[in-house]
N, CA, C and O of each residue as an XYZ file, in Angstrom:
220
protein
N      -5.789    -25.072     72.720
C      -4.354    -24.710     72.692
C      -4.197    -23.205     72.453
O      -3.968    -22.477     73.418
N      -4.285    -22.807     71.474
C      -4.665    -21.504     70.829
C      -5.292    -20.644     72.243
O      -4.613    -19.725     72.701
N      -6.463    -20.967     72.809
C      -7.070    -20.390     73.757
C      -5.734    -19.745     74.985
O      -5.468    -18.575     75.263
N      -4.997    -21.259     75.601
C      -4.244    -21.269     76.624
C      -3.081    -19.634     76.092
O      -2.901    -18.646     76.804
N      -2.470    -19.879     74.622
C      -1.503    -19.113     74.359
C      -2.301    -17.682     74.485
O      -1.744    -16.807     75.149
N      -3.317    -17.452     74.006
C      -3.580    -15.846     74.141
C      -4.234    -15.150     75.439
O      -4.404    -13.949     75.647
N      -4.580    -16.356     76.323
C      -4.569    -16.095     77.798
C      -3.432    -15.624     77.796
O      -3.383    -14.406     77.625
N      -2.286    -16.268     77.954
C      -0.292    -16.094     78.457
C      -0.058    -14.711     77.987
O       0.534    -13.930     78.732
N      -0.507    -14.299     76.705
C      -0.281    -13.147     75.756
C      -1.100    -11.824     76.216
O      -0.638    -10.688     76.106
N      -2.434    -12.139     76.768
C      -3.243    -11.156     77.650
C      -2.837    -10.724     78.740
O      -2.895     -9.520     78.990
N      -2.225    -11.840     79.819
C      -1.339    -11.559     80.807
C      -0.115    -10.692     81.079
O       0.126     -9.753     81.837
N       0.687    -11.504     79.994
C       1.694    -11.008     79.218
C       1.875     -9.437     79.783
O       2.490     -8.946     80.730
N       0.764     -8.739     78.391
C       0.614     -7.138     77.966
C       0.324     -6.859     79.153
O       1.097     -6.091     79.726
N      -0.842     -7.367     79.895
C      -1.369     -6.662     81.219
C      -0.200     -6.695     82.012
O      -0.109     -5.578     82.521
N       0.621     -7.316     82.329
C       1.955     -6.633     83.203
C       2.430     -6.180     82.720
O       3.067     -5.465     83.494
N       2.890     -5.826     81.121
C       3.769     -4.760     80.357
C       3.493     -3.791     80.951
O       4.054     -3.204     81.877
N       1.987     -3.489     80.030
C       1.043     -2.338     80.543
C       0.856     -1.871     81.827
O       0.894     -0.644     81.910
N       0.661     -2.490     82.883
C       0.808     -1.998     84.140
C       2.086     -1.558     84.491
O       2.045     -0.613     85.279
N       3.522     -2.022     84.086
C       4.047     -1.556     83.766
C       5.082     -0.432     83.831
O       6.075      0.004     84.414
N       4.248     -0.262     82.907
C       4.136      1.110     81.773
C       3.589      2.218     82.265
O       4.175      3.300     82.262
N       2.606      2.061     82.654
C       1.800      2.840     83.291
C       2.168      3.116     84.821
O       1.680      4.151     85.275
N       3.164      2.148     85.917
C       2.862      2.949     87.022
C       4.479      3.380     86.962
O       4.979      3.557     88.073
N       5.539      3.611     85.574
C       6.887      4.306     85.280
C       6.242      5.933     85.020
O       6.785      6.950     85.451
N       5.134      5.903     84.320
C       4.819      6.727     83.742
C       3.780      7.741     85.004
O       3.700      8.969     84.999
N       3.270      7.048     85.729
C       2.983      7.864     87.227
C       3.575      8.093     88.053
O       3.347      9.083     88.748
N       4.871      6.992     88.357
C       5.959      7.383     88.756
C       6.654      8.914     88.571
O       7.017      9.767     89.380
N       6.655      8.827     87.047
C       7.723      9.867     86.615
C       7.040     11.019     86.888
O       7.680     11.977     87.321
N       5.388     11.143     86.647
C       4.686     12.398     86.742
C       4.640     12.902     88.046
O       4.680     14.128     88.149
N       4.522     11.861     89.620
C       4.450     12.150     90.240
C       5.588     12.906     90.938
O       5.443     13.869     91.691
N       6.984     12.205     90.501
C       8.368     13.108     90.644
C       8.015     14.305     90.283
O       7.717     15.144     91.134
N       7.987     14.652     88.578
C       8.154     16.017     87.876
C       7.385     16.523     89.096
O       8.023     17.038     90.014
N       5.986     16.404     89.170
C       4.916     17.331     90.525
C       5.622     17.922     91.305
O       5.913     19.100     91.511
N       6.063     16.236     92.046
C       7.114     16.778     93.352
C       8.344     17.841     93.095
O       8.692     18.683     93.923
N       9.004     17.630     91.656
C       9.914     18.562     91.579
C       9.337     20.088     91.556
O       9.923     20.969     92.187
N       8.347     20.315     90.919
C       7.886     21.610     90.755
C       7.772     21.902     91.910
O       8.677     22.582     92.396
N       6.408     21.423     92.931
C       6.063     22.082     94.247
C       7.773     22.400     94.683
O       8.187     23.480     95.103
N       8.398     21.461     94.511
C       9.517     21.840     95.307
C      10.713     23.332     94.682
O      11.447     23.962     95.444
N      10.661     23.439     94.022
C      11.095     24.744     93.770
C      10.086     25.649     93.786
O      10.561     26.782     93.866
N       8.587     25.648     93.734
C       7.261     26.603     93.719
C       7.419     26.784     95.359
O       7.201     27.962     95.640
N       7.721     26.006     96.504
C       7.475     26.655     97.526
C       8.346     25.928     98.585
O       8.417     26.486     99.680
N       8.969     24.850     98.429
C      10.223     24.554     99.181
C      11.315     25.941     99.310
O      11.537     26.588    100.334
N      12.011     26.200     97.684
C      12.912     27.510     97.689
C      12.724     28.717     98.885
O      13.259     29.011     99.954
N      11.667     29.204     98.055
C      10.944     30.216     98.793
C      10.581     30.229    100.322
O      10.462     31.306    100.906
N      10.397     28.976    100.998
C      10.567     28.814    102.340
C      11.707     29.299    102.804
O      11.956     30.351    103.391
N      12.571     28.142    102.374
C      14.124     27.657    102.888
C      14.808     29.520    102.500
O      14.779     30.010    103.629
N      15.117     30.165    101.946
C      15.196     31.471    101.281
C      14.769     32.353    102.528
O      15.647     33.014    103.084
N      13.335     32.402    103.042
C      12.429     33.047    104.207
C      12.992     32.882    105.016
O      13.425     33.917    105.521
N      13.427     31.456    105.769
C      14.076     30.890    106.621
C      15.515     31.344    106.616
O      16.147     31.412    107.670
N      15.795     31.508    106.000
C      17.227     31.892    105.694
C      17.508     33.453    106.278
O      18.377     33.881    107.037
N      16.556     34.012    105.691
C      16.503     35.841    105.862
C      16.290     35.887    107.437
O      16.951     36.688    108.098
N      15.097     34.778    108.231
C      15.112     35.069    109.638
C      16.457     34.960    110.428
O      16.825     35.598    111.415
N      17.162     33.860    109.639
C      17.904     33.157    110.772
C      19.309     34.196    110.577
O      20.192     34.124    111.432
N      19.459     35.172    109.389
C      20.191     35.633    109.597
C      20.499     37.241    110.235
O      21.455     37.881    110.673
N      19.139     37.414    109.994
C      18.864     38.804    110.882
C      19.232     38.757    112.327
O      19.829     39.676    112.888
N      18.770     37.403    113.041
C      19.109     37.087    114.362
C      20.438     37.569    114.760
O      20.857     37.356    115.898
């Protein structure tokens, strides 16, 4: 009996935990994306900007 419940309880955590863990890669992988994106999106779009208006 005992056995069955801390199987359910192992399970349980292991989907908490997974989780947990792919909010938390989630979120890191955003912040990343946010940085590159002002580190060299701006600075494009900005470049792009200066050509298209010299034209």
């Amino acid at each position: 009996m005992m056995d069955a419940v801390l199987e359910e309880i192992r399970e349980t955590s292991g989907l908490i935990i997974g989780l947990i863990l792919a909010l938390v890669i989630m979120g890191l992988i955003g912040y990343a994306l946010t940085n590159v994106h002002e580190s060299i999106v701006s600075p494009v779009v900005q470049f792009i900007k200066k050509m298209v208006s010299r034209k």
